[in-house]
N, C-alpha and C positions, 0 to 999 in steps of 0.2 A: 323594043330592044330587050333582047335577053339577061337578065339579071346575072351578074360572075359568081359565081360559089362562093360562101362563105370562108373566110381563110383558116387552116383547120391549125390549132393552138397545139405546137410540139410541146413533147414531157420530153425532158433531161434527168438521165444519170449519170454520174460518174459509177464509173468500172473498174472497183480495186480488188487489193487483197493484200492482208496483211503478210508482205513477202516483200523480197528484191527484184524478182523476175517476176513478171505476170501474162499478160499476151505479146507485147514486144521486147524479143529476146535480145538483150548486149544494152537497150539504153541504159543500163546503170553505170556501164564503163562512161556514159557520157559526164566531159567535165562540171554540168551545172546539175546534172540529175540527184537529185535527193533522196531517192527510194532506199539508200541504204540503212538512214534513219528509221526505216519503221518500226526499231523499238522503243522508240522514244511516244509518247504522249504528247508533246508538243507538237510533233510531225501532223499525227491525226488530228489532232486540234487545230492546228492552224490548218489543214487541208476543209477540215467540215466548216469554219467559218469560208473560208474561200468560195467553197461551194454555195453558202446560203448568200452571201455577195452575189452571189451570179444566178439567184433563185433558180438553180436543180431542185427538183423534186426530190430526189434522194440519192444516196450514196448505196450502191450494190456490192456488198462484201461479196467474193467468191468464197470459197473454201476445199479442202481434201483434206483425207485423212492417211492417206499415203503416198509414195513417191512416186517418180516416173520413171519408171527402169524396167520399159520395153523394149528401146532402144538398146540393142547390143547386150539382152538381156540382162542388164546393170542399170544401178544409180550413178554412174560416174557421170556421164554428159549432164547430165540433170543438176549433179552437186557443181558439177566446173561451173559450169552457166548460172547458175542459181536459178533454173526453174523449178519458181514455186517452192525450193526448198534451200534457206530455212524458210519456215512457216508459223506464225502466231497465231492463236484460235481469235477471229475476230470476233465474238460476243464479249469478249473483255473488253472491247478499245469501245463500244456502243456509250456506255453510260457517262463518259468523260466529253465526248464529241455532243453527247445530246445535253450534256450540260452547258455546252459554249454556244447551242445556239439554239435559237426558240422555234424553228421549219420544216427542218431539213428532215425528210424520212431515210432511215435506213431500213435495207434488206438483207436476211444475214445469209446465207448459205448453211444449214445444216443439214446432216445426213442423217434421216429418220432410221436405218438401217442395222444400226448400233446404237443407239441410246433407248433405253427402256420410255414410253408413250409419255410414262408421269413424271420423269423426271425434267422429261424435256416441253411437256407442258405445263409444267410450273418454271421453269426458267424462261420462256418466251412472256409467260405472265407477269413475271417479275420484270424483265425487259418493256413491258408493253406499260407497265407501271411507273418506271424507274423513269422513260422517255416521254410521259405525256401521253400516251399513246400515238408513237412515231415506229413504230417497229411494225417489220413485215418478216416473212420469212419464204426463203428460197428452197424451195422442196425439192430436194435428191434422194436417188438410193443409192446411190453412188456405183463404181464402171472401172477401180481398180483391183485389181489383186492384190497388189501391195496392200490396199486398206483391210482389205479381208483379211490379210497373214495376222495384218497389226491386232487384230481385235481377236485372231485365233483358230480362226478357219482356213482351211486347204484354200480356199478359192471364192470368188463372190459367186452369188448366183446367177441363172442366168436371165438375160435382158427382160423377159417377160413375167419373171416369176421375182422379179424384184418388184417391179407395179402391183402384183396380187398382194403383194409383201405391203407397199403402200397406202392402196385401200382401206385394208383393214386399221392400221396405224392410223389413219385419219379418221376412223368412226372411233376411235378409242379420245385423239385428243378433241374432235370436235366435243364429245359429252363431255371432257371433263372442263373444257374449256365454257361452253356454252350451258350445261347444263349441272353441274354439281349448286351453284349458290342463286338463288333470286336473286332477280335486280334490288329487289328493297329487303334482302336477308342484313346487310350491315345499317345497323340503326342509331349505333353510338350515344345513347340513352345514358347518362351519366346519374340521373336519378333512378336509374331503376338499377343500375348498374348490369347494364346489358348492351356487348357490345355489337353481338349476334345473334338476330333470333335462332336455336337450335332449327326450330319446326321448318324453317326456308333453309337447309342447307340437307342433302341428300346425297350419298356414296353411292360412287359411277362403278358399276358391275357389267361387266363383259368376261365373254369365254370366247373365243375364235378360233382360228387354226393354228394362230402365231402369239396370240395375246393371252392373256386371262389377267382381271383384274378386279380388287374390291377393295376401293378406294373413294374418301373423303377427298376430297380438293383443299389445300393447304390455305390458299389464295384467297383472296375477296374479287370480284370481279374486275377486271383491270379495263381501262377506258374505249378498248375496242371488244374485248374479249378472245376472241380468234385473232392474230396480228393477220397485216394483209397479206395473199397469198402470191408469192410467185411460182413458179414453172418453168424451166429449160428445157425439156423435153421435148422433141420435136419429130420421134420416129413417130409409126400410126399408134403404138398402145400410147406412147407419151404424149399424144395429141388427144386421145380417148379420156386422158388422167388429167390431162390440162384442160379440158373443154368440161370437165363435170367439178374441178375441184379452181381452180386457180383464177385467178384475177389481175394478174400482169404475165402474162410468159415472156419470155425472151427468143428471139429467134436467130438463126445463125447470118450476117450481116455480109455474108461471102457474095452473094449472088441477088442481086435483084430479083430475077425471076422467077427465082426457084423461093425466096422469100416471099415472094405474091401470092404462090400457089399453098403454101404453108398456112400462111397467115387467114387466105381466101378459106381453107380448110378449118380453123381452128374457130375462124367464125359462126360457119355455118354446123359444126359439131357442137357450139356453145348455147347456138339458137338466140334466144331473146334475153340470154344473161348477157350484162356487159364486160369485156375483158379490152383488157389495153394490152397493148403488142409494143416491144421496145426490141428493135434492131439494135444489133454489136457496129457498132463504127469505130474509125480511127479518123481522127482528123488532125491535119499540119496546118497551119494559117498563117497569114503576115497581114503587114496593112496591104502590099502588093502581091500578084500573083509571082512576080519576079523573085521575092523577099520566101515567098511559101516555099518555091521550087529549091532555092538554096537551102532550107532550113532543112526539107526531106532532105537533100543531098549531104548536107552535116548528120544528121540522125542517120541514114542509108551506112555511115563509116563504119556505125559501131554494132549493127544488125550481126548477131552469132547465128549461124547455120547450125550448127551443132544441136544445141538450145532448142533452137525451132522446129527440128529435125525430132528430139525427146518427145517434145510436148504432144505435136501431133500423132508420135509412134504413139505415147499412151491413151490419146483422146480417140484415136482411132481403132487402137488395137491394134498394130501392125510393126510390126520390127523390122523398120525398112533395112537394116545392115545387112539381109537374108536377100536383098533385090538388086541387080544390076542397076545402074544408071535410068536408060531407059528399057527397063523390060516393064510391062503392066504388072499392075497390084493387083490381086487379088484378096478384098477385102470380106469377103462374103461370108467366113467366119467370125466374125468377129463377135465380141460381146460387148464391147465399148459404148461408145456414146451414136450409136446409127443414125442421129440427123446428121453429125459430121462425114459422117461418111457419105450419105446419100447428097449432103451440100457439094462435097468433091468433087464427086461424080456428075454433078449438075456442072461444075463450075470448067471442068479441063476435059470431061468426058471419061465413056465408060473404059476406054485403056489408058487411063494416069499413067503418070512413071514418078519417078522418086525426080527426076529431071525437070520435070514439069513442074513438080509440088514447091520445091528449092526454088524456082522463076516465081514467086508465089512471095517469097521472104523479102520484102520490099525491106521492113522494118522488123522485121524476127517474126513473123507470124503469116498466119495464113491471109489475113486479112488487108486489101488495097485499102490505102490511106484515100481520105478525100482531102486533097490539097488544091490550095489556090485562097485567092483574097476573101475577104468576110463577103464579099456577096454571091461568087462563086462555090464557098460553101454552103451556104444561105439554100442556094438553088439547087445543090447535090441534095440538103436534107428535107429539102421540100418535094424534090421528087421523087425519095424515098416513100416521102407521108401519101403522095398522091397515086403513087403506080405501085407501091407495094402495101399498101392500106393500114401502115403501121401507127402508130400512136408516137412515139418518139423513138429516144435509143438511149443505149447503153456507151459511153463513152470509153474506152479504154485510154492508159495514159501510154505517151511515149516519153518524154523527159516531166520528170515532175521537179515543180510544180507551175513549170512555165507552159504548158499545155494545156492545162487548165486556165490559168493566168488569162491566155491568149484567147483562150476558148469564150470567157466571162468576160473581158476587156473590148472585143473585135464581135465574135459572131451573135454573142448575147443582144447586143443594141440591133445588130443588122435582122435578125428575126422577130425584134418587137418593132421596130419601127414598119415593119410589113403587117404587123398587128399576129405573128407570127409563134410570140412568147408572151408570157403573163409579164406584168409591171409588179407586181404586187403578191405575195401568197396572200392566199385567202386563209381565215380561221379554222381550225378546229383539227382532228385528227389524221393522220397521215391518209385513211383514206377513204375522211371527207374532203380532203383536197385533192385526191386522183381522181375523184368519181362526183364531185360535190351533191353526194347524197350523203347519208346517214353517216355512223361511228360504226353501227354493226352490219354483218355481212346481210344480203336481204332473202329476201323470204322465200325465193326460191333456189337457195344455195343448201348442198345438203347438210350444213353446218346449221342452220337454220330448223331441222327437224330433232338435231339434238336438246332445244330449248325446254326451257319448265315449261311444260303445260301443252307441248305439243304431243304428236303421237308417237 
């Protein structure tokens, strides 16, 4: 008799962003949703204990640096709704959440695009420091115009010459990160009163097309050294930049199938490096599937079209207020974020309409909720793990913090008791517990040829 498969162990995140609005548009008008607190400290603090209660792996701060006002080429639908804006930089909220709890990894979202290599590679060190080394980071070059105005430029660049832009940014902080100090350059010698050897510490010198730099490293080496890497990316260059650089991507959670084919892709461009895949989901639960189905139908009330209508005019690039009801999109200019687009077009076909997209807003977004009891979710995200060959997912909220609550209370026990979820974190740094290998990136990461003493 044939032995059954091993049961393959899902990774959980939550899917935030220090905002009011985030992927589902109007739950804040709901009466029990608390997202309007996210100025508060206490909000984030008591959301990251919640989370390590229900051992996620980590929390996934989004982030932008500008608005959404594609749509009807304005910010107004954006500011009515509150997508995404107002907005808090979330590397602030990291070291107070990593203080309440001893597990829990976050990932931040920052835009390499606009911050100078050294600056933002001593803040991610000081983060990786500050957390134990729990910090990872989400690598963008970010997909609006608006961000581009804000920082001073006519226009961002376009889709492909932002990756070229990338590359380079990454050989810049892999050396300063992995190569400016020895592992044993801090010796803290109190008798010789030395607290660094000079001779083990070396200024990172580059010249590029985008870069130049000669520079010491501020920093002493922080307990992973590079934070762990994520990835969004999911057009073919971002699959190209994710499969040589990244160690978690995220993939768009619209479509199973077209998720399979991504995923199937990103493996086989990664080869023999290991990379964990976390699909975008939404999930409603009850203890009954009767109890789920009312709960979407409360949440469904407070769904803004509008809102949702913003979000994807700017993720997509397309200003649907320019398109009939049902006339087809034509999306083929765009410079936006091209998996979402190519997800669309996988998910309604190659003539969309603005009609189609709106049938779509279950819960303000583009994305189908997985509703139903703790086992019939159980079963949605196991079939995810087994026919689209992901690792886990990215959880987005719909009211908080009872969605999560629900999430930890119900589905958490129904997927370990399938042997499904960990009982327990394991020791050591954010990713020695995604990969329970080392602390540092390995040896054939090109992070890795930045090191002292290699070539």
């Amino acid at each position: 008799m044939a032995k059954s498969p091993p049961v393959r162990e899902i990774r959980l995140n939550a899917f935030d962003m220090a905002c009011v609005g985030h992927i589902q548009h109007g739950m804040w008008t709901h009466p029990r949703d608390q997202s309007p607190d996210y100025t508060s400290l206490d909000h984030w603090v008591s959301l990251a204990r919640l989370l390590e209660r229900g051992l996620f792996d980590g929390l996934f701060l989004a982030d932008i640096l500008g608005v959404y006002d594609v749509l009807e080429g304005s910010p107004g639908p954006s500011l009515r709704a509150s997508v995404q804006i107002p907005l808090l930089d979330p590397m602030a909220l990291v070291p107070a959440m990593a203080h309440a709890t001893s597990h829990l990894g976050f990932g931040v979202t920052c835009n390499l695009a606009y911050e100078p290599p050294y600056l933002f590679a001593r803040r991610m060190a000081t983060m990786d420091h500050l957390t134990g080394g729990r910090i990872g980071w989400n690598i963008v070059t970010g997909y609006l115009d608006s961000a581009a105005r804000a920082m001073g430029l006519r226009e961002q660049m376009a889709h492909d010459d932002r990756y070229d832009l990338a590359e380079e940014y990454m050989r810049v902080v892999y050396a300063l990160w992995e190569g400016g100090w020895r592992d044993d350059a801090v010796v803290r010698d109190r008798a010789r009163r030395v607290y660094t050897e000079p001779s083990r510490v070396r200024p990172i010198r580059h010249e590029g097309k985008q870069y130049r730099l000669d520079a010491l490293p501020l920093w002493e080496p922080s307990p992973q050294r590079t934070p762990v890497l994520y990835q969004a990316g999911a057009s073919d260059r971002g699959r190209i930049f994710a499969a040589r650089h990244a160690e978690c991507v995220f993939v768009n959670g619209t479509n199973l199938g077209h998720a399979a084919q991504v995923t199937a892709d990103l493996r086989a461009r990664a080869g023999s490096r290991p990379i964990q895949i976390f699909a975008g989901a939404t999930v409603v639960t009850a203890r009954t599937e009767a109890e789920a189905r009312d709960r979407l139908e409360e949440y469904r009330r407070h769904t803004d079209v509008e809102g949702a209508l913003a979000h994807a005019a700017a993720s997509l690039g397309i200003d649907f207020a320019r398109f009939d009801m049902d006339e087809p999109i034509d999306a083929s200019e765009s410079q936006a974020i091209q998996s979402n687009v190519e997800s669309i077009a996988a998910s309604l076909g190659s003539g969309w309409t603005k009609r189609m997209l709106i049938d779509r807003f279950i819960l303000g977004s583009r994305q189908t909720p997985i509703v139903g009891s703790p086992s019939q979710v159980a079963d949605a995200l196991q079939r995810w793990v087994a026919e689209a060959d992901v690792d886990g997912f990215n959880l987005s909220r719909t009211v908080i913090p009872e969605c999560l609550e629900d999430f930890t209370d119900l589905i958490v026990p129904e997927l370990q008791g399938r042997g499904a979820f960990k009982t327990a974190y394991s020791l050591g740094t954010y990713r020695e517990k995604l990969f329970h290998a080392g602390d540092r990136l390995p040896a054939d990461h090109p992070a890795a040829r930045e090191r002292w003493g290699e070539s």
